[in-house]
Structure formats: C-alpha cells, structure tokens
C-alpha positions in Angstrom: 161.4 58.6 -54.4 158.1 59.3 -56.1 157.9 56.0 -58.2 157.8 54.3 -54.8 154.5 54.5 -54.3 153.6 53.8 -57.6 155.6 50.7 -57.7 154.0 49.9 -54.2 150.6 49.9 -55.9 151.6 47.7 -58.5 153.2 45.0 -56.4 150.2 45.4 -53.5 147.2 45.1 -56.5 149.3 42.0 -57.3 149.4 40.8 -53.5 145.6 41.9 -53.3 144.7 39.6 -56.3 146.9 36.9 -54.4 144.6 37.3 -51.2 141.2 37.3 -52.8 142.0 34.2 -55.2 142.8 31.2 -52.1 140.1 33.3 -50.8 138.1 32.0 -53.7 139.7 28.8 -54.7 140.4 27.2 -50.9 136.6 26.5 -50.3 136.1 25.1 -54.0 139.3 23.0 -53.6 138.8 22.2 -49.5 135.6 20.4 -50.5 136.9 19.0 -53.6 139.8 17.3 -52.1 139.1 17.5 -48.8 142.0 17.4 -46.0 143.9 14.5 -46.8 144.4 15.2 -50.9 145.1 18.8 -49.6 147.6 17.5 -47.7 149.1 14.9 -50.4 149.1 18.4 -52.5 150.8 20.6 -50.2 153.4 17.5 -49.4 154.8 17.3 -52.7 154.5 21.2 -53.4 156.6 21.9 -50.7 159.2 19.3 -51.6 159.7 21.2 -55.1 159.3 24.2 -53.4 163.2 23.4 -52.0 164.4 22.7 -55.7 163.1 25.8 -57.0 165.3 28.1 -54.4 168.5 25.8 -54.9 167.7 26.5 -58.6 167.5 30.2 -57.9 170.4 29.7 -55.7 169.3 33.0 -53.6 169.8 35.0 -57.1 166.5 37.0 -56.3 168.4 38.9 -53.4 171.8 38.8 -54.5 170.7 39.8 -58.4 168.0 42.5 -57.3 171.2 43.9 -55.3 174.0 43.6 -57.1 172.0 45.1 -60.6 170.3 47.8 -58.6 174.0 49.2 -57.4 175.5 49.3 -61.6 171.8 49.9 -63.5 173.0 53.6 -64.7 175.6 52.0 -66.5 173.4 49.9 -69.3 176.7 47.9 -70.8 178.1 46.7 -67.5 174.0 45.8 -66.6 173.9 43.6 -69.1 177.0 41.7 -68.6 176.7 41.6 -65.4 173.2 40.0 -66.0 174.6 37.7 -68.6 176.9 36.4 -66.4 174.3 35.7 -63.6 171.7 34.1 -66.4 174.2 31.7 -67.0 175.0 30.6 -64.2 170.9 30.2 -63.1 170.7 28.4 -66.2 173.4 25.6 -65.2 171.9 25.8 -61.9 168.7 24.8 -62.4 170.0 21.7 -65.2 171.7 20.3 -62.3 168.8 20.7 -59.8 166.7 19.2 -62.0 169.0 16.2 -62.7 169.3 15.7 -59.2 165.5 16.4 -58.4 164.7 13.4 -61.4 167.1 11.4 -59.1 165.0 11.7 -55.8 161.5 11.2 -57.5 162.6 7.9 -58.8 164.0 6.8 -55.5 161.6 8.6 -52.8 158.6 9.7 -54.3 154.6 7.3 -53.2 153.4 9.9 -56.2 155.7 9.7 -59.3 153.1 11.4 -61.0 152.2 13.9 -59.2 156.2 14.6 -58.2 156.9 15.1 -62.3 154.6 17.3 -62.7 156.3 19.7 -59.9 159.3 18.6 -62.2 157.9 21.1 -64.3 158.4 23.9 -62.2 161.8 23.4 -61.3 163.0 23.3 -65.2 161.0 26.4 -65.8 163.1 28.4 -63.3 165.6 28.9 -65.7 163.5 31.6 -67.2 162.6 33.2 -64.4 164.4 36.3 -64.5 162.4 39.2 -62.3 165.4 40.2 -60.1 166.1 42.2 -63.4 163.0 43.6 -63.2 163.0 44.5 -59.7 166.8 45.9 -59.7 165.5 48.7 -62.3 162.3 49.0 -60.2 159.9 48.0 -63.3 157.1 46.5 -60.8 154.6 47.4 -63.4 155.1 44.3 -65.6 155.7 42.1 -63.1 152.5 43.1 -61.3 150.8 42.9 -64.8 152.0 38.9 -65.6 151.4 38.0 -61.9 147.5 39.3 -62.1 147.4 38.1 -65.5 148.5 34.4 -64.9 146.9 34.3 -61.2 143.0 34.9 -63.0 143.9 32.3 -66.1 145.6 29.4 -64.1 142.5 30.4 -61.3 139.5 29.8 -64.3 141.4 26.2 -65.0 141.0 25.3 -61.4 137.3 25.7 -61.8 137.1 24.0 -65.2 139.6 21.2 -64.8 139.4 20.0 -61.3 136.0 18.4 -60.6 136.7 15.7 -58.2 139.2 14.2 -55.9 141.0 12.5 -58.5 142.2 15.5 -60.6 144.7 16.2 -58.3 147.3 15.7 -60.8 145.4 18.6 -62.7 145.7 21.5 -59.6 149.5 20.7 -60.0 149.6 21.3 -63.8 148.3 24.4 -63.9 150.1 25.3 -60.8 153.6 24.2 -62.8 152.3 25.6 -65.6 151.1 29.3 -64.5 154.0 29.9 -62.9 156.0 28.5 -66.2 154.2 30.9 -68.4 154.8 34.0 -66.1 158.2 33.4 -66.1 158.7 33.0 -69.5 156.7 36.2 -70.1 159.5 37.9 -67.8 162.3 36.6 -70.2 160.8 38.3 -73.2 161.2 41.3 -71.2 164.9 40.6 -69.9 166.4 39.2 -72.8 167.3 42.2 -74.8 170.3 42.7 -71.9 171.3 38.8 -72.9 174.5 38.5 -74.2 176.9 35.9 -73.9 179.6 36.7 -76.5 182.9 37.0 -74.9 181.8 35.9 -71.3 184.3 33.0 -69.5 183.6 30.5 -67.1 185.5 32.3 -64.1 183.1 35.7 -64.6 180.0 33.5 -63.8 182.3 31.1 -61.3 182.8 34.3 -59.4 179.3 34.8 -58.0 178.7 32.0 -57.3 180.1 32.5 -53.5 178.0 35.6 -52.9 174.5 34.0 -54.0 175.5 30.7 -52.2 175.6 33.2 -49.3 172.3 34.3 -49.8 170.8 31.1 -50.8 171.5 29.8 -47.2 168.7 32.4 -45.3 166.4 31.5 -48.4 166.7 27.9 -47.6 166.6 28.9 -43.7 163.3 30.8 -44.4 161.7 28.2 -46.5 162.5 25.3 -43.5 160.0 27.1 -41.0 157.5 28.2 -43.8 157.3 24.9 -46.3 159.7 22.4 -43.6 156.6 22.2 -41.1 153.9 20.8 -44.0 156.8 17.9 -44.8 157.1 17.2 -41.2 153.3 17.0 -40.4 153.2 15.1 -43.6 155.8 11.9 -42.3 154.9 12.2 -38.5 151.7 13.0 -38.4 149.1 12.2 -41.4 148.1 14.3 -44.4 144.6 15.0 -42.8 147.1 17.2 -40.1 149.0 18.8 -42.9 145.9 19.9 -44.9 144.1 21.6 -41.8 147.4 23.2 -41.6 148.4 24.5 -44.3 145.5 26.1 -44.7 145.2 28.4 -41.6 148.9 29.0 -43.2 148.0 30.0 -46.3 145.7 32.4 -44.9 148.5 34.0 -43.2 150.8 33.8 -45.8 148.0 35.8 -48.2 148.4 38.2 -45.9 152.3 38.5 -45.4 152.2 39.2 -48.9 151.1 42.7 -47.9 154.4 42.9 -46.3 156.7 41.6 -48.4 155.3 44.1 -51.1 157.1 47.0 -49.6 160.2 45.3 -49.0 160.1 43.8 -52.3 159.9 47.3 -53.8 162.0 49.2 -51.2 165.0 47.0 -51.4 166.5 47.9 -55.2 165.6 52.0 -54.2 168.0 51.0 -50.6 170.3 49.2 -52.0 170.8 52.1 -54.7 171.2 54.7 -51.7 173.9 52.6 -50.0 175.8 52.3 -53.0 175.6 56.5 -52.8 176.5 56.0 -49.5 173.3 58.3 -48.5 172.9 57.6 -44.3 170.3 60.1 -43.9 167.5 59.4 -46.6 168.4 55.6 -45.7 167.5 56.3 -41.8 163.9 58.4 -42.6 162.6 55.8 -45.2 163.3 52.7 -42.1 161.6 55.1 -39.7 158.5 55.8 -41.5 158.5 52.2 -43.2 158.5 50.8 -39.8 155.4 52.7 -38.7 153.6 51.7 -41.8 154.4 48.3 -41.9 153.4 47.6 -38.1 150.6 49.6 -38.8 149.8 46.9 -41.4 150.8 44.0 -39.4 148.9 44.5 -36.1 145.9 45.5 -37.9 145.8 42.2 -39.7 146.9 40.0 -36.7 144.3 40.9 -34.6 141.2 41.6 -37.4 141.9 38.3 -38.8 141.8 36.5 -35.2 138.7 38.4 -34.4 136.9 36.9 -37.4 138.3 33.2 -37.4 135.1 31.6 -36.2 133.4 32.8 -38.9 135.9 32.7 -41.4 137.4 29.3 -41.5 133.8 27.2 -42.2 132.6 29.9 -44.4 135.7 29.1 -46.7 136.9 25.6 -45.9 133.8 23.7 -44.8 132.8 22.1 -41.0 136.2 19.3 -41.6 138.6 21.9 -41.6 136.9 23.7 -38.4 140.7 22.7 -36.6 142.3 25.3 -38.1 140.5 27.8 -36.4 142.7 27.8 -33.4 145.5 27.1 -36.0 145.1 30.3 -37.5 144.8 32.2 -34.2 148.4 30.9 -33.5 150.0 31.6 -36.4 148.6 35.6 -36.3 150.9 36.2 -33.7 153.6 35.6 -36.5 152.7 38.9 -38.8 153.8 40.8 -36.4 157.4 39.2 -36.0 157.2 38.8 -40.1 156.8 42.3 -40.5 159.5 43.6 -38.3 161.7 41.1 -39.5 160.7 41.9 -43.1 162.0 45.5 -42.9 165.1 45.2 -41.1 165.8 42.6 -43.7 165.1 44.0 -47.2 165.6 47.7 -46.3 168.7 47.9 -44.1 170.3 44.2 -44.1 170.4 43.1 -47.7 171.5 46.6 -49.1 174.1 47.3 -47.1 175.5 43.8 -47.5 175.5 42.9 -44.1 174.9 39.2 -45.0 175.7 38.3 -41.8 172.7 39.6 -40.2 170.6 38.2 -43.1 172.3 34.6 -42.8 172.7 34.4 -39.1 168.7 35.5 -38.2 167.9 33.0 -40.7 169.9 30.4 -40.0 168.9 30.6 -36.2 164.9 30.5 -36.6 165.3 27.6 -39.1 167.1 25.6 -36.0 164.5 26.8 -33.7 162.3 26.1 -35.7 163.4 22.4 -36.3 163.8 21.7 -33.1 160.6 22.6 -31.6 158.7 21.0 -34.4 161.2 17.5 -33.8 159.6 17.7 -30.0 156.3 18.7 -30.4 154.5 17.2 -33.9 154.9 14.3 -32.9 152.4 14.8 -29.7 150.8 17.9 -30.4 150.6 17.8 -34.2 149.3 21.0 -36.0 149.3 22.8 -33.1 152.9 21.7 -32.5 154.1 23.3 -35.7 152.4 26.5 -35.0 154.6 26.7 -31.9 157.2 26.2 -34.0 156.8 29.1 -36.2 155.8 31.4 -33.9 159.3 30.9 -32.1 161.2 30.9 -35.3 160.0 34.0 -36.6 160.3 35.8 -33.1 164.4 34.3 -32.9 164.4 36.1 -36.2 163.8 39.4 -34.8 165.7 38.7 -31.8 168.9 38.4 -33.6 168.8 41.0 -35.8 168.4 43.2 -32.8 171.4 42.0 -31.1 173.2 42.2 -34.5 171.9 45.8 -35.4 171.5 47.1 -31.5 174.5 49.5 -32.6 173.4 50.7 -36.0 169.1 50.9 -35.4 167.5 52.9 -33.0 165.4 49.7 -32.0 164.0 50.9 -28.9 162.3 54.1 -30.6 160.8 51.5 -33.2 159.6 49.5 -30.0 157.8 52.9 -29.3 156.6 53.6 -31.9 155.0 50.6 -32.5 153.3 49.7 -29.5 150.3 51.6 -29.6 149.3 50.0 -33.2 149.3 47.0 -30.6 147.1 48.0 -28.0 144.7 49.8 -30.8 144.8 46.0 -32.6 143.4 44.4 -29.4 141.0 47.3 -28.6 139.5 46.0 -32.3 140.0 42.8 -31.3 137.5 43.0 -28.1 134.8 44.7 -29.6 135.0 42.6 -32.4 134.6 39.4 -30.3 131.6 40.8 -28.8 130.1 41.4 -31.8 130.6 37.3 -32.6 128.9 36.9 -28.5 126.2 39.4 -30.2 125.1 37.6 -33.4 127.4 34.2 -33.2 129.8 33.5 -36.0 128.5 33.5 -39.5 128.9 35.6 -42.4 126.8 38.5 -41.6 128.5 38.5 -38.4 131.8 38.8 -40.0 131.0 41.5 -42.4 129.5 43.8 -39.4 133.0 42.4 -37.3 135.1 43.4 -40.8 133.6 46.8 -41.0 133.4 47.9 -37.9 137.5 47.0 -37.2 138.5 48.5 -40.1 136.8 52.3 -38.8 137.7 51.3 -35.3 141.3 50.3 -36.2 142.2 53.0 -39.0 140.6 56.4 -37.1 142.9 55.8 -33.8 145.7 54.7 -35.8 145.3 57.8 -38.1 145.1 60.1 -35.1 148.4 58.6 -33.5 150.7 59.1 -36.7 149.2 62.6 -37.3 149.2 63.8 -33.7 151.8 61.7 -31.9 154.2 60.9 -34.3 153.4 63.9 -37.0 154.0 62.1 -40.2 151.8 63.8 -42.9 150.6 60.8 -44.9 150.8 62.1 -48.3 154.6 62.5 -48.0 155.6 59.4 -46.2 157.1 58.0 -49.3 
C-alpha cells in the first residue's frame, strides 16, 4: 500500500490549492458582486449542478469500482470502459436535451442558465473514474491545480464589476470543460467501440442508477438548501449562505481526499476477498480522519470573528454564526466519509450507501420545508447539520454487525475534547486582542501546536500507532 500515501499527497495538494483559491477569490468576488449577485450565481450553479450528476449518472462510484475490481486484466479494462463511455456519452445528450428544455421554460437568467449549459455538455468527457480505478491521482491532481490557477487569473482579469456575472460562469463552465477534456486525452487510448452492442452498455445502467440515487441524495442537502433559500427566502440569504458553506466545503475536501484515494485500493482488496488488511486500514483511517475533522471544526469556529470580514467584507458579517453551525457538520462528514468510500461502496453494500443517503436528503428536506421560511439561513444550517448526523446514524444501525463502532466512538473522542481545549484558549485570545487579522494568525498558530502535540501524544501513547507506517 505504499503508493497510498503518495496518491494522498497528490489528491490533498489538489484539495489544498482548492482551499487557498475561494480563500483568495471570495473577498475579490464578495465585494464585486456583493450578496445578492452571489446569490443569483450560486442559484443557477446549483441548478446545473443536478444535471451534471444525472449526466454522470453516479458513474464516478460505480466506474471507480467496477474498473478497480478487473484493472489487471488490460483487455476486459478497456471494454469494460468502452461500454460505460458510451453509455455516459448518451447520458449526458439526453440531460442536456432535457436541461435546454427547462432553461427555456423556468429560467429569470437565460443567459446566465446557457452558459451552465456548457458544463453539462462537457461531462461527456469527463472520464477520471478511469483514472482513479488504476489509482493514477498524479494527473488528475496535476490538471485540477493546473486549471484551478488559470480559470482563478481570469476571475481577476475578467470580472471587474457586478455586471460580469455572466463572465464568473464562463470560466467556471469553461475550466472545468478543459480539465475534463485533458482527462480524455489520457483515457482514450482504452476507447474502443468495435464490436460492442446495445445490451453490454444497457446492462449497467441498473447498477449506476443505483448509485446515482445517494449522489442525488447528497447533492439535495449540499446544493438543495442554496435553491430553497434562493425561492423562499431572497438571494441576499443565499449568498451569506453559501459562503460560510463554501468555507466548509473547502475544508471537507480534506476528507474526501482520502476516501477518494482509498476507495479503488478497498474495492481491490474486497474483490481479493482480504478481511484483515480491509479492517486495519478502517481503523487507522478513522483515527486520522477524526483527527482531521475535529481539528478543523473547532480551529475554524475559534477564528470566525475574524475570518469572515477579513474575507467577505462587513455585509456578509451574518455568516459568522452560519459558519459556526455548519462546523458541527465536519465531524459527521468525516465519519460518514469513511464508512462510505472505504467499507460501503467496495464491498457493494449499496444498500447502506443508498439508504444513509436517501434518509438525510429527507431530513434534510423536511427541516429546511419548516424552518427557511422563518428562520432563513440559519434554518438551512439546521438542516444540514441533522442530515449529515441521520447519515451516520444509519449506517451504524446498518453496519452495527460488521464495524466495531463503539471502539471508533473511543477512539475518537478525545480528538473531541483536545478540539474544544483549542477552541477555549483560542477564544480568549480573540477576548485578548479582539478579532482581526493579527488576532487570527496568533489564534491559527497557537491551535495548530496546542491541537497537534496532544493529539500526537494520544496516537503514540494511547493508541500506539507509529505514524510513519499508518499507511
């Protein structure tokens, strides 16, 4: 398992690069479009953001799977991804059809709606599931970085005042076009169609339907909430919103990087049929990921004050409590997280995956149905928080018999109480010096000695992991 690591640095230099650019864009963009064309943005983003995964039609989990089980046998890998390109590729015409269709009918912003057209059709080149399935993180990592810094320099040029809206969504549709078109180049030397019938593709369809659903499921209490704020509330809402959100979300992306790269090496030891290894790497990927989670829950709480008007400007000072809310989640996100791509998706136990899913998307709904409307932003953050927790719930119930939850529980815990030990001394540091960016720097610093020492004693002492050999 040495190319873990490796692979984990790739994919977490990536994630890095996506924390420090909205770090670096959201003030420029917060005060050039302020709250309510934020919100108009993050409106019709999120509307294509449902095409796109009904384009993908949940081939990123099924794909990364179902490749990573055959890849030592090259000439049923590439049939087997033939067959799955094609049917992505009729896929996304008729999402795109249908998505033409709805702009006509529905959309205030027929302008701005195309241009998220954009995204959707390119889709059908977006192939890294290959990528991922023979754990080649490095050029995914490379084209993400790569794109991320261009499209980022054209946010700066282009966008100069309110009304170049249209603009942030081009290059938006148009970075993520290029990356994906860059990871074609790389997949299409497994293409090939010759001798491949309708009923080869027809039959996986089923499977990625299957796995489309939790997608879908996820995407309700993660993009659903902006749509909801957006026609109950006012874009002014939505904007403060979605960016205490995004914050979080640049930081989930930590998480997701290990499960992005651990799920092709687990799905691989299933197919093997290897228990053991498959029960040490959940163990020690649990510790590291709570480890990761706690950490950023409570540091980023601790410097909120300071943070939010520092990046967004004194209008979006609301999301300040916003973002306290919604730290809560990493925790949940990361448990969740693991269970799901190490243990769930590769041993096919879709069931878990769909019915977790399913059931935080309907929390999720319903919550947000009866508060929004009276409690707006803050409404949604109750939502999410209770989603992502029904999340973990379930899977525990599902797995109680097959996990040995109540040792994770354990184990966990004292990342906890060493998060809000941070979290106190770090507040009094704000009473100290009040909030500003000084403040936050001395607050960042001293969490991150505070925070790492007493969880580097634990896992070396208490739980005896040697670090270098986690992985």
């Amino acid at each position: 398992m040495s190319n873990v690591p490796k692979n984990y640095i790739y994919n977490t230099t990536f994630n890095i690069l996506n924390v420090i650019i909205p770090l670096v864009t959201a003030p420029y963009l917060a005060r050039i479009l302020g709250t309510a064309g934020v919100g108009v943005y993050s409106y019709y983003y999120s509307i294509a953001t449902y095409f796109t995964l009904f384009a993908k039609l949940g081939l990123t989990n099924y794909g990364t799977r179902h490749l990573a089980c055959i890849r030592d046998d090259k000439d049923k890998l590439a049939k087997e991804f033939s067959r799955l390109y094609i049917m992505q590729i009729s896929i996304t015409a008729i999402v795109l059809l249908i998505y033409v269709v709805f702009v006509i009918i529905f959309a205030d912003s027929i302008a701005l709606a195309g241009i998220f057209g954009l995204w959707i059709f390119f889709v059908a080149f977006d192939t890294d599931w290959v990528l991922f399935a023979l754990e080649e993180f490095k050029s995914c990592a490379v084209r993400n970085c790569a794109v991320k810094m261009i499209s980022t320099l054209f946010i700066f040029i282009l966008v100069r005042n309110a009304d170049d809206i249209w603009k942030y969504a081009l290059i938006t549709s148009l970075s993520y076009g290029i990356g994906y078109f860059f990871l074609w180049t790389k997949c299409r030397k497994y293409i090939n169609f010759k001798g491949i019938v309708a009923k080869e593709v027809s039959r996986h369809i089923k499977p990625c339907f299957i796995l489309m659903i939790p997608v879908i499921s996820l995407s309700i209490y993660r993009t659903m909430d902006k749509v909801m704020l957006g026609m109950m509330c006012n874009m002014s809402q939505t904007g403060v919103y979605d960016y205490a959100e995004k914050l979080i979300y640049c930081l989930t992306s930590f998480i997701s990087s290990l499960g992005t790269v651990m799920m092709p090496k687990m799905s691989n030891l299933f197919a093997k049929n290897d228990r053991n290894v498959v029960a040490t790497y959940m163990e020690k990927s649990m510790v590291f990921i709570i480890f990761l989670a706690a950490g950023m829950c409570f540091g980023i709480s601790a410097i909120a004050d300071s943070l939010i008007p520092i990046l967004y400007g004194s209008q979006f000072v609301e999301s300040i409590q916003l973002l306290r809310l919604l730290a809560v989640t990493l925790i949940f996100i990361a448990w969740g997280n693991v269970v799901r791509t190490q243990y769930a998706i590769p041993s096919k136990r879709d069931d878990v995956y769909v019915g977790s899913t399913v059931t935080g998307a309907l929390v999720n709904l319903t919550i947000n149905i009866l508060l929004i409307p009276r409690y707006q932003a803050v409404g949604a953050c109750v939502g999410t928080i209770c989603a992502e927790f029904s999340v973990i719930v379930v899977q525990a119930i599902l797995l109680r018999k097959e996990l040995p939850y109540m040792k994770y529980i354990k184990d966990s815990i004292p990342f906890i109480l060493f998060g809000g030990i941070m979290y106190v001394l770090c507040y009094y540091v704000e009473l100290i010096f009040f909030p500003g960016i000084v403040t936050m720097i001395i607050q960042i610093l001293l969490g991150i000695v505070i925070y790492t020492l007493l969880s580097y004693v634990y896992v070396t002492k208490a739980l005896k992991i040697k670090l270098r050999r986690s992985f």
